[in-house]
KOLVEX-93866 format. One record per residue (C-alpha): residue number from 1; x, y, z. Coordinates in steps of 0.2 Angstrom, whole numbers. Layout:
// residues N
@pos->NUM | x->X | y->Y | z->Z .
...
//
This chain:
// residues 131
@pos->1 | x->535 | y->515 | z->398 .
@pos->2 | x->531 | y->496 | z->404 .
@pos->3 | x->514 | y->489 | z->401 .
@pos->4 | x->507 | y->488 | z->415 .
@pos->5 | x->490 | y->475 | z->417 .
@pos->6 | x->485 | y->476 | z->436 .
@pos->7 | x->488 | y->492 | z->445 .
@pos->8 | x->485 | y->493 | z->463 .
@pos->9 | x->485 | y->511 | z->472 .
@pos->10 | x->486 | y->509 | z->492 .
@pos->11 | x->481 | y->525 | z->498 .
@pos->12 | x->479 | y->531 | z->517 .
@pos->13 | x->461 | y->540 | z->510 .
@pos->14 | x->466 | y->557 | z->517 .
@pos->15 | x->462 | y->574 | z->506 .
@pos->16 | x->471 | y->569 | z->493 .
@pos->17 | x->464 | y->552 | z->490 .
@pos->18 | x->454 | y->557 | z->476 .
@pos->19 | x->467 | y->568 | z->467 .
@pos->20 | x->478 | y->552 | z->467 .
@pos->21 | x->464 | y->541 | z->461 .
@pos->22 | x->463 | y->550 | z->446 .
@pos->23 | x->480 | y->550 | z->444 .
@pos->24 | x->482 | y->533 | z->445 .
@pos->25 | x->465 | y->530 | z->436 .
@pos->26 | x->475 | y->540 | z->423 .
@pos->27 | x->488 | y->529 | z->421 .
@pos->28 | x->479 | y->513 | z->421 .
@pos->29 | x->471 | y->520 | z->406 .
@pos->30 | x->485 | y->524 | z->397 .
@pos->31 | x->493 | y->508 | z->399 .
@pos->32 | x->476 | y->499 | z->399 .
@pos->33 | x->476 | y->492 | z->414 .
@pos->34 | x->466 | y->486 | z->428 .
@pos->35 | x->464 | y->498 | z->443 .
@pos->36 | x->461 | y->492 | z->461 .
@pos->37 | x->464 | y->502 | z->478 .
@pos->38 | x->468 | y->497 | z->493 .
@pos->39 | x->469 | y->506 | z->513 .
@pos->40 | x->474 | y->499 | z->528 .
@pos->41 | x->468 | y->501 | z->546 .
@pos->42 | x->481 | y->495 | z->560 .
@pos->43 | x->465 | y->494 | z->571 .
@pos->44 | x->450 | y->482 | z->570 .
@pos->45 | x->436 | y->491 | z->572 .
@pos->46 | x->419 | y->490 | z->566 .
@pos->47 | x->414 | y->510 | z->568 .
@pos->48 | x->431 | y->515 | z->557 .
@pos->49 | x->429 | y->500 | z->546 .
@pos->50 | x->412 | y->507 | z->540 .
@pos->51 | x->420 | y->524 | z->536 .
@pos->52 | x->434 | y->518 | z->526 .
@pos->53 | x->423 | y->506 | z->516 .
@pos->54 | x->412 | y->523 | z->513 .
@pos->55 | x->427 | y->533 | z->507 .
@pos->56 | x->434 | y->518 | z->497 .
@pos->57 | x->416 | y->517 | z->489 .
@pos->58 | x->416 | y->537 | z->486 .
@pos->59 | x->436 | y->534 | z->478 .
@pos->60 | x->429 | y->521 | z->467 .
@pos->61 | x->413 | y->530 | z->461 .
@pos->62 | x->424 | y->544 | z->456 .
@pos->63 | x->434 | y->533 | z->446 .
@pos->64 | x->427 | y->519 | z->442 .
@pos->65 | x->436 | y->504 | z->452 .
@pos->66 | x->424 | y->490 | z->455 .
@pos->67 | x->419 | y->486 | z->472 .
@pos->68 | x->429 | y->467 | z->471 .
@pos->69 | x->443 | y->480 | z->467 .
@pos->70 | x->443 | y->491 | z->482 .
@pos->71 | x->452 | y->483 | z->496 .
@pos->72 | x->453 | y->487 | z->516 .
@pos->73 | x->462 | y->476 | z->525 .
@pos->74 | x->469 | y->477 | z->543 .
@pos->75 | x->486 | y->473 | z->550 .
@pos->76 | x->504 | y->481 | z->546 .
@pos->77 | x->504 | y->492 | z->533 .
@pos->78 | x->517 | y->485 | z->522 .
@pos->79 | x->511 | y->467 | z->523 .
@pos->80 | x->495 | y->469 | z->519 .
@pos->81 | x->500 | y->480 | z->503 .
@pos->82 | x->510 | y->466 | z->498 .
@pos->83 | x->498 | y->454 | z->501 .
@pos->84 | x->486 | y->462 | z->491 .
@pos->85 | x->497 | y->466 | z->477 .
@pos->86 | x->502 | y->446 | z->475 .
@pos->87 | x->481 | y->440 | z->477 .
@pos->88 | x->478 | y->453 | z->461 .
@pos->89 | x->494 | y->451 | z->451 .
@pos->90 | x->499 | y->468 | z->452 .
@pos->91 | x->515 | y->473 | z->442 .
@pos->92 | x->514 | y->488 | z->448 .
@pos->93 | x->509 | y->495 | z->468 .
@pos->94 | x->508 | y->515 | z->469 .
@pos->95 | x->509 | y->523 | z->485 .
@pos->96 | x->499 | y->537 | z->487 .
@pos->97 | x->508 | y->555 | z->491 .
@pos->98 | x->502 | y->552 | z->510 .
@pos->99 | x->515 | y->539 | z->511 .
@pos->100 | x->527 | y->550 | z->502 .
@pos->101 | x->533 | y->562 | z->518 .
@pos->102 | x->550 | y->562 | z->527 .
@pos->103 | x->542 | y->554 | z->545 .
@pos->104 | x->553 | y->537 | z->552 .
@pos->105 | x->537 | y->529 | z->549 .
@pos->106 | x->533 | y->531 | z->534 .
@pos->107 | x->551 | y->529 | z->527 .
@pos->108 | x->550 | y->512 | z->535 .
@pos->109 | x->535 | y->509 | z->527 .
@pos->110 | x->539 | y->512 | z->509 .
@pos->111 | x->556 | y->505 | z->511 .
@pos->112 | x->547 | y->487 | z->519 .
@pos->113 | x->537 | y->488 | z->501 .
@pos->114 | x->551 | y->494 | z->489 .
@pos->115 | x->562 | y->479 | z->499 .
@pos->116 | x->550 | y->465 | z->498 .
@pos->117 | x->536 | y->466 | z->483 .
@pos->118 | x->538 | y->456 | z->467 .
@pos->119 | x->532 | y->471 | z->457 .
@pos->120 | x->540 | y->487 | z->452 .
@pos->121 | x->532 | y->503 | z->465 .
@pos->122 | x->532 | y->521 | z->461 .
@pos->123 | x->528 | y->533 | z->474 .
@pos->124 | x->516 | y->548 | z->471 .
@pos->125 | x->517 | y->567 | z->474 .
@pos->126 | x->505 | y->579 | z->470 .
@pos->127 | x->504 | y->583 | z->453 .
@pos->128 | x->518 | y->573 | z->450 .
@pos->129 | x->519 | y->552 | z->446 .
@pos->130 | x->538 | y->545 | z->446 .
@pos->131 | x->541 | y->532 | z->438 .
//
């Protein structure tokens, strides 16, 4: 397995945000690495930006990620989880198992980010990491 320094999970904070925190929290570990999280809103609003910041805060209690390392940015989702990977140094960017579905979106999404990072990307599924 690479060595892997910075790791930065961009999840969509959905019911399995903390099930692949700990995943990923798992494999930073293992490779001792640094964790950060990130989660993008398309929409700028102040009302959803409070919530998120609350469920990235919960995400980071449960396992341990620094608040400088939990990220919500808004704007296109693939951008802004490349932009985020290159201001950390990421080598690697996992995408959460929300991201992981069959939908035209979401395929267009993860292809942007396989496409266009300068780090390797792995995508999750539940119980499962594929690297």
């Amino acid at each position: 397995m690479p060595s892997y320094k910075n790791i930065l999970l961009a999840s969509a904070l959905i019911d399995d945000g903390p099930q692949e925190a700990m995943q990923a929290a798992k494999l930073a570990e293992d490779c001792g690495a640094r964790l950060a999280i990130v989660h993008t809103i398309c929409v700028n609003s102040n009302g959803l930006q409070r919530l998120k910041k609350k469920q990235l805060a919960k995400i980071g209690k449960t396992v341990m990620i620094p608040a400088f390392d939990q990220h919500l940015m808004c704007g296109d989702i693939a951008q802004q989880i490349i932009k985020t990977a290159a201001n950390i140094a990421s080598d690697l960017i996992i995408l959460g198992n929300n991201l992981e579905s069959k939908q035209q979106k979401n395929s267009a999404i993860i292809h942007s980010i396989l496409t266009n990072a300068n780090c390797d990307v792995t995508v999750m599924r539940k119980q499962l990491l594929f690297l």
